[in-house]
C-alpha positions as CSV (number, residue, x, y, z in Angstrom):
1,X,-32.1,115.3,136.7
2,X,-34.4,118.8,136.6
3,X,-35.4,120.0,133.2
4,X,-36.0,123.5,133.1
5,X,-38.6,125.7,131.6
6,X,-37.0,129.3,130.5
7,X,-38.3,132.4,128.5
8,X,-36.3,135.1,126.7
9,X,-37.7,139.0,126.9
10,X,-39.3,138.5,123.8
11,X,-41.4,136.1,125.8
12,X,-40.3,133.0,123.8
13,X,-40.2,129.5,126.0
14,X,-37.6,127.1,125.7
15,X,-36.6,124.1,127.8
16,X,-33.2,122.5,128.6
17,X,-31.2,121.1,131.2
18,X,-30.3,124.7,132.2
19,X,-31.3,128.1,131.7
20,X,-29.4,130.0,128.7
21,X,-27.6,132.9,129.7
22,X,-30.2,136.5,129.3
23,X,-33.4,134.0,130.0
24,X,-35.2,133.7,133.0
25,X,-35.7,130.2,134.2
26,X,-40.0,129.3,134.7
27,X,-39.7,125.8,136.8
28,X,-38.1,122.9,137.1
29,X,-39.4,119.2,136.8
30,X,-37.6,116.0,136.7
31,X,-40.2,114.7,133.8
32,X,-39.6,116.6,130.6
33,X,-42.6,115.4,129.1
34,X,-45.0,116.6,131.9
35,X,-43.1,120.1,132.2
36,X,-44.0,120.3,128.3
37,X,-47.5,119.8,129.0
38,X,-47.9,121.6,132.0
39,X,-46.3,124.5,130.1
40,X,-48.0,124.1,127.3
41,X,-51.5,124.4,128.5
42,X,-51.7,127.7,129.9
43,X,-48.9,129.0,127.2
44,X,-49.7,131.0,124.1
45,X,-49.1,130.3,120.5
46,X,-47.0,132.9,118.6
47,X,-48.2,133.6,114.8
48,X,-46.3,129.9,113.6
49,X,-48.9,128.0,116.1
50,X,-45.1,126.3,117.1
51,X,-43.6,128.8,119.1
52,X,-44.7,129.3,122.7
53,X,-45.0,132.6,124.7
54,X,-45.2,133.4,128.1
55,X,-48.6,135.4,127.9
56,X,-48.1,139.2,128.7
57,X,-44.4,139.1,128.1
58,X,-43.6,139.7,124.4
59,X,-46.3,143.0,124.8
60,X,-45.1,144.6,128.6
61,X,-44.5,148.2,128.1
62,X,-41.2,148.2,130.6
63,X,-39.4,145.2,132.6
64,X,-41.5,146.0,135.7
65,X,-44.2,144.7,133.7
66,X,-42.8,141.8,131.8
67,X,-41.6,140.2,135.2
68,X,-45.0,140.1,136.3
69,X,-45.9,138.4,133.7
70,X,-43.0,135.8,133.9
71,X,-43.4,135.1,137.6
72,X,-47.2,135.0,137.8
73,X,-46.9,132.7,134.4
74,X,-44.0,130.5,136.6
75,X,-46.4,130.2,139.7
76,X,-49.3,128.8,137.6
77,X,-46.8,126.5,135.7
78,X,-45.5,125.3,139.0
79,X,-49.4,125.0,140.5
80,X,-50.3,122.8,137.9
81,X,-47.1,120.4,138.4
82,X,-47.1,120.4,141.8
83,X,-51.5,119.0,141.5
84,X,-49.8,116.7,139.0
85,X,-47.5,115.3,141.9
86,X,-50.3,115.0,144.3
């Protein structure tokens, strides 16, 4: 079973066993835990140091922008699971 990482515009992350309608799915992993982490580390903290962001998201002037910042977030998300796997 995949767990998925997903973000909202407003750059917030969430994860789940699938990707909310209006959010925008980051990767997929079978270990929950480790998709956590691997999120986690290269994540940002909103203002309640709970919440994590997808940084360059919550900011991007236009949607142009703020999927660049999901997709480039996404490919270092999946870089650091896939050296995980290795």
């Amino acid at each position: 079973m995949s767990h998925i990482a997903f973000a909202d515009r407003a750059g917030v992350i969430g994860f789940g066993l699938r990707c909310p309608t209006g959010a925008l799915s980051i990767a997929k992993y079978s270990n929950l835990e480790l998709l956590k982490s691997a999120v986690a580390a290269v994540a940002r903290l909103a203002h309640d140091n709970e919440t994590l962001l997808v940084p360059g998201l919550p900011e991007a002037s236009n949607s142009d922008h703020a999927i660049r910042a999901l997709v480039k977030f996404g490919e270092t998300v999946r870089s650091r699971l896939q050296a995980v796997s290795t």
